[in-house]
Every structure is written in C-alpha cells, then in structure tokens.
C-alpha positions as CSV (number, residue, x, y, z in Angstrom):
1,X,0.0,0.0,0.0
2,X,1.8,3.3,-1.1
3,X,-0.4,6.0,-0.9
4,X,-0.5,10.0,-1.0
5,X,-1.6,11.1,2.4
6,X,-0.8,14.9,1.3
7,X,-3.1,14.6,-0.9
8,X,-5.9,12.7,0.6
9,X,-5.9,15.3,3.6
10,X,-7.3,17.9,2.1
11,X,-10.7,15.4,2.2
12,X,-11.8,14.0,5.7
13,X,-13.6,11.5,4.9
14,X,-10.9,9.7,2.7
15,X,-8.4,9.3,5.4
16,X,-10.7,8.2,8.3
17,X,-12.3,5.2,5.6
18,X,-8.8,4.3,4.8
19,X,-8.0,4.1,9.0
20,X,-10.9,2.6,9.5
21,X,-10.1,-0.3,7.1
22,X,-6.4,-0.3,7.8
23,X,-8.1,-1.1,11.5
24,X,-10.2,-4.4,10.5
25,X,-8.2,-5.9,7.6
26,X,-4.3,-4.9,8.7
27,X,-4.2,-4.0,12.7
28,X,-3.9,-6.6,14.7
29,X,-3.1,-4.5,18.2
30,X,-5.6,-1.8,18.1
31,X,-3.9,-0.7,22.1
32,X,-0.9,-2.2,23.3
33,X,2.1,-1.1,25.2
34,X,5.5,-0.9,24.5
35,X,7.6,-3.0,21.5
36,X,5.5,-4.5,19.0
37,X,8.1,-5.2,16.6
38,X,6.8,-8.9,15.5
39,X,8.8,-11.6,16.1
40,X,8.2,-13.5,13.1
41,X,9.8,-11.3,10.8
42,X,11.7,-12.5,7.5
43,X,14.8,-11.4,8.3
44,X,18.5,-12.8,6.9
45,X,20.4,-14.7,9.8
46,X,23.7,-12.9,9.9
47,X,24.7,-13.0,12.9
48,X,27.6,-14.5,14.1
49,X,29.1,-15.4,17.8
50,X,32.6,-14.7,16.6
51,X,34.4,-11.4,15.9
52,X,33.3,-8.9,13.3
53,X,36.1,-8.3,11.2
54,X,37.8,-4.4,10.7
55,X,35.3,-4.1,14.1
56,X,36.5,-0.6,14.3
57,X,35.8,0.3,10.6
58,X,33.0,3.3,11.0
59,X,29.8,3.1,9.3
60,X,27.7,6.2,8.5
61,X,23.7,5.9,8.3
62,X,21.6,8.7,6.5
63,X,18.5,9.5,9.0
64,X,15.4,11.1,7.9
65,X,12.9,12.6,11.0
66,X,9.2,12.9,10.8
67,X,7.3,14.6,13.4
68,X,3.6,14.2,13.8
69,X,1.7,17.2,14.5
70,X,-2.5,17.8,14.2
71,X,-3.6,18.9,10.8
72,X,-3.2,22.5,11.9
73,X,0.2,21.9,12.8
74,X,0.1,21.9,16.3
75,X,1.7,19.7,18.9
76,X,4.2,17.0,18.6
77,X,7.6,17.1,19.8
78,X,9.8,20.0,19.2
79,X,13.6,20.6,17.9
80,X,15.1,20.0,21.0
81,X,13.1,16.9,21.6
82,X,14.5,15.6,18.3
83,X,18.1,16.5,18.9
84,X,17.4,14.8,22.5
85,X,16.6,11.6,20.7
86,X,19.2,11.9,18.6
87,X,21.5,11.5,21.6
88,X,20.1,8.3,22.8
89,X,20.7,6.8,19.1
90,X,24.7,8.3,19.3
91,X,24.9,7.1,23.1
92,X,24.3,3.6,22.0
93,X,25.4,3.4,18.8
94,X,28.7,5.6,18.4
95,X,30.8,3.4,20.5
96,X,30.5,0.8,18.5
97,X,31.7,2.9,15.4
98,X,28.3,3.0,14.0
99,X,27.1,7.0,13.1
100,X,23.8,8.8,12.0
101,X,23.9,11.8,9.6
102,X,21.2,13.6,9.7
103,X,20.4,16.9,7.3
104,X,19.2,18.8,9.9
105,X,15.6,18.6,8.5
106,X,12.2,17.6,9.8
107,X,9.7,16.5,8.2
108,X,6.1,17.5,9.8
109,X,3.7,15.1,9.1
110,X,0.5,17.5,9.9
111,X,-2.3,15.0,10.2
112,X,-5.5,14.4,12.9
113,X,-5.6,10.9,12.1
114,X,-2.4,9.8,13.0
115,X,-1.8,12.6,15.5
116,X,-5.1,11.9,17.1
117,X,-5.2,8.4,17.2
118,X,-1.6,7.1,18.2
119,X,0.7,4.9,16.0
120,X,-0.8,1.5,18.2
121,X,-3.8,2.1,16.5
122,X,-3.1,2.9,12.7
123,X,0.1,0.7,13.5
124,X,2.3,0.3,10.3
125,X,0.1,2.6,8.3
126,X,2.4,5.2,9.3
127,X,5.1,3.8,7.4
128,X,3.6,5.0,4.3
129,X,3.8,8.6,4.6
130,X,7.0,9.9,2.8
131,X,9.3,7.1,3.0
132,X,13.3,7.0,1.2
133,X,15.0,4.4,0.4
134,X,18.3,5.8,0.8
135,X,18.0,6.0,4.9
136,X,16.1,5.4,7.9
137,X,13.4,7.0,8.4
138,X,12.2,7.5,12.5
139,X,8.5,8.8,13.0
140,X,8.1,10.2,16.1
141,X,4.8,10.8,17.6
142,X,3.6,12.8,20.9
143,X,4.4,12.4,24.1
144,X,1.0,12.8,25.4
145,X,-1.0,9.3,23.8
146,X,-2.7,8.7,26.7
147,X,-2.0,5.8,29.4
148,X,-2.4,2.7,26.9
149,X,0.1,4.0,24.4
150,X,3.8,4.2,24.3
151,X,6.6,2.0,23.0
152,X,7.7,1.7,19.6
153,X,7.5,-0.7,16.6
154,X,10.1,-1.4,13.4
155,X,8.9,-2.0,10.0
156,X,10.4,-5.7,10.5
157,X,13.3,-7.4,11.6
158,X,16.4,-6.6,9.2
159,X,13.5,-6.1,6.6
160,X,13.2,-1.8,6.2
161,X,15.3,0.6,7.4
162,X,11.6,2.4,9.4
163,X,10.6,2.7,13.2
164,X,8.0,4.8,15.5
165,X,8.1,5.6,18.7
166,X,5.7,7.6,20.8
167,X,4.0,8.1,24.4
168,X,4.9,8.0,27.7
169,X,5.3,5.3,30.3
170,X,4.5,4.8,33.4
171,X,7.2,5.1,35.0
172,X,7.6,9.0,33.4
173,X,9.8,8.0,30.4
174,X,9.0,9.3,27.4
175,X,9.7,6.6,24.5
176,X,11.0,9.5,21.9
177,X,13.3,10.5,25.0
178,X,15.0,7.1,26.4
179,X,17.1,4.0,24.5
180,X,13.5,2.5,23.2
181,X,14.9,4.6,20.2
182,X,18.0,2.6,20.4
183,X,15.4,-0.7,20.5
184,X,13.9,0.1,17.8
185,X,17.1,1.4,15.7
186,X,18.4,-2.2,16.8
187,X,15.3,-4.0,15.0
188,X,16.7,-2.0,11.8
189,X,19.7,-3.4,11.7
190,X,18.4,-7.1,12.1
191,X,18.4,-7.7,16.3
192,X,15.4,-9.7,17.7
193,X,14.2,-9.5,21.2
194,X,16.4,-11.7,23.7
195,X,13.2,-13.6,24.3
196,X,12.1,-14.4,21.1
197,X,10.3,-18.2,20.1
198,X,10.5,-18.6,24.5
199,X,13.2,-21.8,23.6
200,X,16.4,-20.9,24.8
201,X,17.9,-22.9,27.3
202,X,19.5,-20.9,30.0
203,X,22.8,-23.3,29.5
204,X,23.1,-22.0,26.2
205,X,23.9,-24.6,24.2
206,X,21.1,-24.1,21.4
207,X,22.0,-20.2,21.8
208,X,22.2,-20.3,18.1
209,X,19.6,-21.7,16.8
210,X,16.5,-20.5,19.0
211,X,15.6,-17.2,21.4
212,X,17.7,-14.0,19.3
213,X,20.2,-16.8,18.2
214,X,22.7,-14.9,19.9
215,X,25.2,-16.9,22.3
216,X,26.4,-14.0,25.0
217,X,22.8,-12.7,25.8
218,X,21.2,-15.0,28.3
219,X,18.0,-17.1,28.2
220,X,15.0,-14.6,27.9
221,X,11.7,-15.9,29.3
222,X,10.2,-12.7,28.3
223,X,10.4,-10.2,31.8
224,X,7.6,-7.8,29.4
225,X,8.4,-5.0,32.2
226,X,8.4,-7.2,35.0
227,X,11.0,-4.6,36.8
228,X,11.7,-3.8,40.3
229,X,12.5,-0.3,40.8
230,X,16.3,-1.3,41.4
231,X,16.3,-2.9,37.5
232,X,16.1,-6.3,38.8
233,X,14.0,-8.9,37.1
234,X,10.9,-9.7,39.4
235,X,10.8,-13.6,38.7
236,X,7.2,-13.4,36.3
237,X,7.8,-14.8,33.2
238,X,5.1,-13.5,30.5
239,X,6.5,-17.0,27.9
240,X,4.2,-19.6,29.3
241,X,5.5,-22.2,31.4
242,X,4.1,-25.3,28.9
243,X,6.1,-23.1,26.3
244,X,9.7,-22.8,28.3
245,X,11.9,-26.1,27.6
246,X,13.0,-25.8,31.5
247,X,11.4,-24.7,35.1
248,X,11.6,-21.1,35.3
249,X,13.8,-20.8,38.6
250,X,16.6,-21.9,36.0
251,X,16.6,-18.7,34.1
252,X,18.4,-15.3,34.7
253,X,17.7,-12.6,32.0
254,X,19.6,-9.2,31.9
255,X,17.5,-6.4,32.3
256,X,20.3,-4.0,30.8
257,X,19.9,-5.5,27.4
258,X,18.8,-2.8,25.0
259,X,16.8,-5.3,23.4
260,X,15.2,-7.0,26.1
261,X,11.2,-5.9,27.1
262,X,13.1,-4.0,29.8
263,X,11.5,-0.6,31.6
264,X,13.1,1.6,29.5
265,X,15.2,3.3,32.3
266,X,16.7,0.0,32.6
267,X,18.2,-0.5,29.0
268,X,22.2,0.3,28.5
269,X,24.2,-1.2,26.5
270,X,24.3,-4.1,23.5
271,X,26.6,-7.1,23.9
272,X,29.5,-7.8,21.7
273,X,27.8,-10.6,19.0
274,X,24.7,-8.1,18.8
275,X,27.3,-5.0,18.1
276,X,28.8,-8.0,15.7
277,X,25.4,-8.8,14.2
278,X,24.4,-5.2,13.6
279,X,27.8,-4.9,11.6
280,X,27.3,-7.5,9.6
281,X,24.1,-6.4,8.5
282,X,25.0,-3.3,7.6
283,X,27.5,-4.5,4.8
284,X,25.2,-7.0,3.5
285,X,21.4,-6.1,4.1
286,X,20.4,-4.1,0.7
287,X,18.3,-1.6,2.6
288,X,21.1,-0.9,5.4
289,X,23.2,-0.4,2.0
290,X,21.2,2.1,0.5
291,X,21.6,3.6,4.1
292,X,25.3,4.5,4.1
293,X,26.7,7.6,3.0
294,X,30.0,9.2,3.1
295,X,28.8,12.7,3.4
296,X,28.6,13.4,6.8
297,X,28.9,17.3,6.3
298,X,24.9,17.3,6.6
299,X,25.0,16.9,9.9
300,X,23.9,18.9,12.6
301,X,26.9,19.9,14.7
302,X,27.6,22.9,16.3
303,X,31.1,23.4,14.4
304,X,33.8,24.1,16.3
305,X,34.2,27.3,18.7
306,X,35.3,30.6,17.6
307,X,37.2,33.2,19.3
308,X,37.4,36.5,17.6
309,X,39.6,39.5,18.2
310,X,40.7,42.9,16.7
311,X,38.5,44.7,14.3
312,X,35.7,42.6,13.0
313,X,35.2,43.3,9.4
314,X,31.9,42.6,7.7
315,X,30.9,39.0,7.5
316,X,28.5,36.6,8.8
317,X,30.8,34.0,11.5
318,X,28.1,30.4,11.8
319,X,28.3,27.0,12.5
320,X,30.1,27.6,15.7
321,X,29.4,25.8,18.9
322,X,30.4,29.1,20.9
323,X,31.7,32.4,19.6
324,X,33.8,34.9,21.7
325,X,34.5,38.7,20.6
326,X,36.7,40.6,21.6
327,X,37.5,44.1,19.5
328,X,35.2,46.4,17.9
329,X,33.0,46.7,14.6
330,X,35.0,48.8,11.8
331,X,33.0,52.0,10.8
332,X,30.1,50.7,8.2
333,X,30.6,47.4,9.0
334,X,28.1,44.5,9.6
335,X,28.6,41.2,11.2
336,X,26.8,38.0,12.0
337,X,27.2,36.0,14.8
338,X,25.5,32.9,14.7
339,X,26.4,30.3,17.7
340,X,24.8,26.7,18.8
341,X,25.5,27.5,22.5
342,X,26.3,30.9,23.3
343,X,27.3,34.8,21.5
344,X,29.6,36.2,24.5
345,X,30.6,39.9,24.2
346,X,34.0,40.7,26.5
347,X,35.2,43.9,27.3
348,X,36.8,45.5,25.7
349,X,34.0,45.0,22.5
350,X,32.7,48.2,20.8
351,X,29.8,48.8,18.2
352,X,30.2,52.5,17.0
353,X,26.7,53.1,16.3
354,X,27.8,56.5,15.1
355,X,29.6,55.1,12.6
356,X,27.4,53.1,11.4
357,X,28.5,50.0,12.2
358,X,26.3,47.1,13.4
359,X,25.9,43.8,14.8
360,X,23.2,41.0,14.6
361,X,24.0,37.9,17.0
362,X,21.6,35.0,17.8
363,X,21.5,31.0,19.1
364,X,20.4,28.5,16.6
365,X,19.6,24.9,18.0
366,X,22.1,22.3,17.1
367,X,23.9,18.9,18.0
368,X,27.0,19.2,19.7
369,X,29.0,16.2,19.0
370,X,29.6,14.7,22.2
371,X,31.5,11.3,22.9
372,X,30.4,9.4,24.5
373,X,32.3,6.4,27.2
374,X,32.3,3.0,26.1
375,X,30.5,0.6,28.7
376,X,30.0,-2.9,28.1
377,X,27.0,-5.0,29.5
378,X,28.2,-6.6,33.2
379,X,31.2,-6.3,32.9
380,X,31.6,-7.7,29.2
381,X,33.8,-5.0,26.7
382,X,31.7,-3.1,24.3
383,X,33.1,-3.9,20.8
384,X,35.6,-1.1,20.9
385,X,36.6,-1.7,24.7
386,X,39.3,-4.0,23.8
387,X,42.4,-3.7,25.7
388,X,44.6,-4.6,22.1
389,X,42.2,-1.4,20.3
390,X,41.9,1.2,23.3
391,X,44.7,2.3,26.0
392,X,44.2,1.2,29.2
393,X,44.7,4.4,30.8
394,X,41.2,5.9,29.3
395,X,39.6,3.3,32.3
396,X,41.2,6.0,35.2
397,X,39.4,8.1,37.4
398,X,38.9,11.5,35.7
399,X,38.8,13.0,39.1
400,X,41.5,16.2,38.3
401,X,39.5,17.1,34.8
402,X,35.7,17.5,35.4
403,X,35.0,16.9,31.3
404,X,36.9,16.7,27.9
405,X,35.6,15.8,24.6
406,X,36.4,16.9,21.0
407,X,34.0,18.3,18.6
408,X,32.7,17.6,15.8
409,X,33.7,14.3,15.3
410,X,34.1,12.4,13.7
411,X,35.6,15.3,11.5
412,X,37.3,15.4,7.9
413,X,39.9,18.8,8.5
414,X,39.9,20.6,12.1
415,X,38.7,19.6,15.8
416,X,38.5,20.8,19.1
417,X,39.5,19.5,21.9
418,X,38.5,21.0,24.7
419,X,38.9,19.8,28.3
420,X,37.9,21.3,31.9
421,X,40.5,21.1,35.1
422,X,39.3,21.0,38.8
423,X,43.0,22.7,39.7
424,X,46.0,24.4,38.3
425,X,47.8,21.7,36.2
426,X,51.0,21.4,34.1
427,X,49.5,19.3,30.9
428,X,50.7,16.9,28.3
429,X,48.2,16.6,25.3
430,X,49.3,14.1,22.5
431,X,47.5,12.5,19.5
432,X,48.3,8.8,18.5
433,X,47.3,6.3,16.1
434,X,45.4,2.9,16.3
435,X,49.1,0.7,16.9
436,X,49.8,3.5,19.9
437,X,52.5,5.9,18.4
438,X,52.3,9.0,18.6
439,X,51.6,11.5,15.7
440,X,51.3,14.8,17.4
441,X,52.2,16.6,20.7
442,X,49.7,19.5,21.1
443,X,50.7,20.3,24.8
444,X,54.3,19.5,26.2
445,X,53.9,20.3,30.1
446,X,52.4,23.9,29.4
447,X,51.0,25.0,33.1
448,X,47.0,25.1,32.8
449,X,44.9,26.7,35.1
450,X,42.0,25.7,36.5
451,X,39.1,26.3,34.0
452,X,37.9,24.8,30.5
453,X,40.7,24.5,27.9
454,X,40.9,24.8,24.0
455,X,43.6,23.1,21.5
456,X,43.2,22.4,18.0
457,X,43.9,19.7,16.1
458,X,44.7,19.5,12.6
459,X,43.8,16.4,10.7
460,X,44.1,17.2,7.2
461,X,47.4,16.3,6.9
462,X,46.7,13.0,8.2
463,X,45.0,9.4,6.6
464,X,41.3,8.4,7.7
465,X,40.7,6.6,10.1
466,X,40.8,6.1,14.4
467,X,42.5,8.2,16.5
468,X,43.5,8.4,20.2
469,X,44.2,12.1,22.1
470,X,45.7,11.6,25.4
471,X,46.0,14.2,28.1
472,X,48.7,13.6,30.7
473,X,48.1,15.3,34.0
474,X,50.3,15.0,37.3
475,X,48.3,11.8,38.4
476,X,46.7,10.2,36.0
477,X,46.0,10.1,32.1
478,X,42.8,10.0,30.2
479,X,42.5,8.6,26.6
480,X,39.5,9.4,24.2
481,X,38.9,8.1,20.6
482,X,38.3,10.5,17.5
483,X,37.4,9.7,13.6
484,X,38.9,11.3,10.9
485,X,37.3,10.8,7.7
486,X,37.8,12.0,4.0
C-alpha cells in the first residue's frame, strides 16, 4: 500500500475510511504497550558469535525525522526533543563505530488521524507517509498518547530501514526520550528481542539456533516490564511455562539489554555478537546499503568554537558551537554572529553606532557532537573496549578534569578538543594512532589553570581513520577516541 496522504488530507472523509479499514483488515493490536516489533519477521540470519572483522571500521547511516503534528500543525515534539533523541541513538550506537547523519531537516507530518489516534492504532500505516529508500526514516509521535500507548514498533526485523516511537510510560519515560529509540534502531539493523520463540535454554547450548540466536545474551523468558524499581527482574515470566523447555527458577535474563522488554530506564548497552550482528548487517542487508553515505557534512553539529579578536570586518561568522569577541566593529561594517550555544561579548567589545556599524548575533539549536564512554553489558567490553584497540589508561578516574571531549567528530579537517581542570595543572596533550605511536604533541607540560581549555587539532594532513588524544596530568591520564574521515 503506497499512498498520497498529502493529498488525501485535504478530504476528511478519505483518510478516516482508509484508518478505519487499515483497523479491521491490517491491525492486529488496536492498544498495546511498549515493542510491537513482530517476532516473526523475515529477516536474513547474519549473525555471528565470533568477531566482526575491521570491528572498528565506521559506518555512517543517512537519517530522515518525521514529526507528527494535528492537521493545523500543532503539537508534537519539538527541535530540542528531536536532537534529545538523537542523543540516545549516538549514546548507544557511536561506541561501537556505528554513526547517524542527519540533514538537519524535519519533516512534519501535519495529520488528525495519525496525530489523534496514536501509531498502536493505525500501526504500520504510518510507514507509508514519505518514506526513502536511501536512509532510515524514524516517526516520532507525541508524548502525550494517553495511558495505553507508548513504545515503539520497526517496520520488520532486518526487513526496512523504518521505526516509530511515541508516548509516555509509566514510569515517566517518554519513548521518543530514552534508549527505546536505540530498541527500535536495533530492530533495523536485524536484532530480535532476547526472548524471542521462549526456547532458549538458559545453558546456552542451542544459543544459536533458537531465542535471538545470539550466544552471550542469556535465556530470555520474556520479563515484558516485570522490573523492580532497582532494575532487577521480578521472577514473572510472560512465555508460558508449557512453552519454556525448563522450570523457570533456571533462568536469569539481563534487564540492561537494550533489546530486552526491559523498563526503559533499565536498557544500556548491547553485547559484543549483537554490536557483531548489527555490523554484519549493515555490509550485506540491501536496505542498510542504500543507508550508508560518506557525506557526513549534513549533519547537525555545532562546528567548532570561535574566538574572535581585533577589528571585526563585515561577514557573517556560523556553524560555531560558541563564539567569543573581543575588539570592535569597523566604521560601516556588519557582522553576524550565529552560535549553537552561546554569543559572549568581552570587554573591551565596541559597536560604534555612530559610525554606522552594526551587529546582529543569535543562538540556533544544534547537535553538539559529544563522545560518549564505552560501557559494556556486566562487565563484558563493548566492541571497541578491547584492551589490544583502546589504551588502558582511558579506564582512570577523571577525578583532576571535570570533562573533555572533541567536537565535531568524527571530522574530515579541524577539531577541538577541549577539556575542563578541577585545579591548576602542568598538561601533556598528544595524539596517537590505532598501533599507539604518537603522531602529534599539542601540549608538552604547558602549566594550565583551572578552567575549560581549547587546543586544535589539525587532521588534514593525516590518513582516515581512528585516532586516540591523550592528556597527561600530574596523576593520571585519560584517553579518548576520534574519527577522521575524508
């Protein structure tokens, strides 16, 4: 079914026949809760319980966001909500070298029927509305759907690159804000439920051939939200006990597992053969194919920061995270500032009105690149959170700096990498490559106050691929990864 909702909305009665027998001939879960992903999709087995190979090769993934709003084109969530998502998707996902680009676009989808009625009830018809087939496309719906709606649903199992999400739960999470948009992303790229088919045996040895068929995620008998506020698993299984090959006592799922029925506040990290199974779909899956890109300028970063000083000549100065002045305005001149954070004036600044000079400066809302720690699920390493790949000393305490990061990233010519001290410190601040040795010394023992810190790093001169910066303080050192791409 591939139809032209624009079109059809300009006539009421159209779309509500078309919902109402989208509800009696396609719907089969007119209110329900949470995933309804099915678990019978057709998907490809690729998984495999062995290493992915090039496991830190990065993949970029073109996004496209909808946003439902009424057909006045009110409600639904706003920018901020979208970037918030956003965050989720790169908090799971990033580590494990896998990126979104997105072009900073939303499509509204201005329409009562979907907006009105929740995406439980119209279910995949929402899949229809403006679809590509050179990304993913994620419909988000409103927070507010009323007590019996919220979760999320993919358009199959390693089948389309589409999800939903929408509502609130009850535990005050909002689906379009929490890692069910890391579920549901997981669906795309081919990972079932840890429960699925209620078969696994909890001694794993047919870990590959029934439940997600994936041998370091344990026995699932489906906890569907059984929770205790602690993120314990309450003992209920939902998979019926004539349906589970051994007495339920025997089991112990991980409520942690991103693509367990976990509360949402629960769900943290993926285990290494999912992060291996996601990989291997994206190289071989046709519609995770069409997905990739290598233009990763669309996205919606902030840009570096910008400090400026002197005499500002005329010019607009965007696509910074933060911009500094410090000068004047030349006589007649006009400038721009356009920041993603903040436009700070310091004395000594001057516009000479009386000569004619003037200034326009304004916030735009953006997406910081941020990076994000590597965690693995109890214990286990994330993909990229092995000791022959990452330096041991990025596991220290981080007590003497408060924050560092470097931005954007990953990043084709320039980054920043800035970093906050707690006290007065003499720094060492050196890039290496993947094997360890070291390809630049940005900071040799320069004293440091207390306060955040700026250095730039110049990658053009330098091949694709992962990078390490390491700051050396008087007690410790701290090691964080960064992409260069071309």
């Amino acid at each position: 079914m591939n139809l032209n909702f624009k079109t059809l909305e300009r006539h009421s009665f159209l779309p509500w026949c078309i919902y109402f027998l989208y509800c009696i001939f396609w719907s089969n879960d007119l209110k329900s809760q949470g995933c309804i992903t099915p678990s019978d999709s057709k998907s490809i087995q690729l998984i495999s319980n062995s290493p992915a190979e090039k496991n830190n090769v990065p993949f970029y993934l073109k996004i496209y966001i909808h946003v439902i709003r009424d057909n006045s084109g009110n409600g639904g969530v706003t920018h901020q909500q979208v970037l918030n998502s956003l965050a989720y998707l790169n908090r799971s996902f990033n580590p494990q070298y896998i990126y979104f680009v997105w072009d900073c676009e939303i499509d509204y989808i201005d329409d009562d029927v979907m907006f009105l009625n929740g995406p439980f009830v119209t279910n995949n018809l929402i899949f229809t509305y403006n679809p590509h087939e050179d990304g993913i496309d994620i419909y988000i719906f409103p927070d507010d759907l009323g007590p019996d709606n919220f979760g999320g649903r993919a358009f199959g199992i390693g089948e389309e690159s589409a999800f939903w999400v929408g509502g609130t739960w009850p535990s005050g999470e909002v689906s379009s804000q929490s890692h069910i948009m890391s579920h549901e992303m997981g669906h795309v790229l081919n990972l079932h439920h840890t429960h699925r088919g209620c078969d696994e045996l909890p001694n794993g040895s047919n870990c590959q051939s029934a439940g997600d068929g994936i041998c370091d995620t344990p026995a699932d008998p489906d906890i569907l939200f059984q929770i205790t506020s602690s993120c314990e698993w309450n003992g209920t299984p939902v998979c019926s006990s004539s349906d589970l090959p051994v007495p339920i006592g025997s089991y112990n799922p991980d409520p942690s597992l991103i693509m367990s029925n976990s509360d949402p506040r629960c769900l943290t990290c993926f285990t290494p053969h999912q992060v291996t199974g996601m990989r291997n779909a994206i190289v071989q899956l046709p519609h995770l194919i069409a997905a990739q890109t290598t233009d990763i300028q669309g996205d919606c970063s902030c840009g570096p920061a910008l400090t400026v000083t002197g005499v500002i000549p005329t010019g607009t100065y965007e696509n910074h995270s933060s911009i500094i002045a410090y000068g004047a305005i030349g006589a007649s001149q006009s400038v721009t500032f356009e920041a993603g954070e903040f436009v700070l004036l310091e004395q000594p600044f001057l516009a000479d009105a009386s000569n004619a000079s003037s200034l326009l400066a304004f916030t735009k809302e953006c997406n910081p690149s941020i990076v994000y720690p590597v965690y693995g699920c109890n214990g286990i390493p994330a993909i990229n959170d092995d000791p022959n790949n990452t330096p041991q000393s990025s596991r220290n305490d981080h007590s003497q700096v408060s924050s560092i990061r470097n931005y954007p990233n990953p990043f084709s010519k320039r980054s920043i990498i800035e970093f906050t001290l707690t006290t007065d410190e003499e720094i060492t601040l050196f890039v290496s490559d993947l094997m360890g040795k070291k390809v630049n010394i940005l900071l040799n023992n320069n004293k440091k106050t207390k306060g955040t810190h700026q250095v730039i790093f110049d990658g053009r001169d330098y091949p694709a691929g992962i990078y390490y910066y390491t700051i050396q303080l008087s007690k410790k050192s701290i090691t964080q990864k960064m992409t260069i791409i071309k």
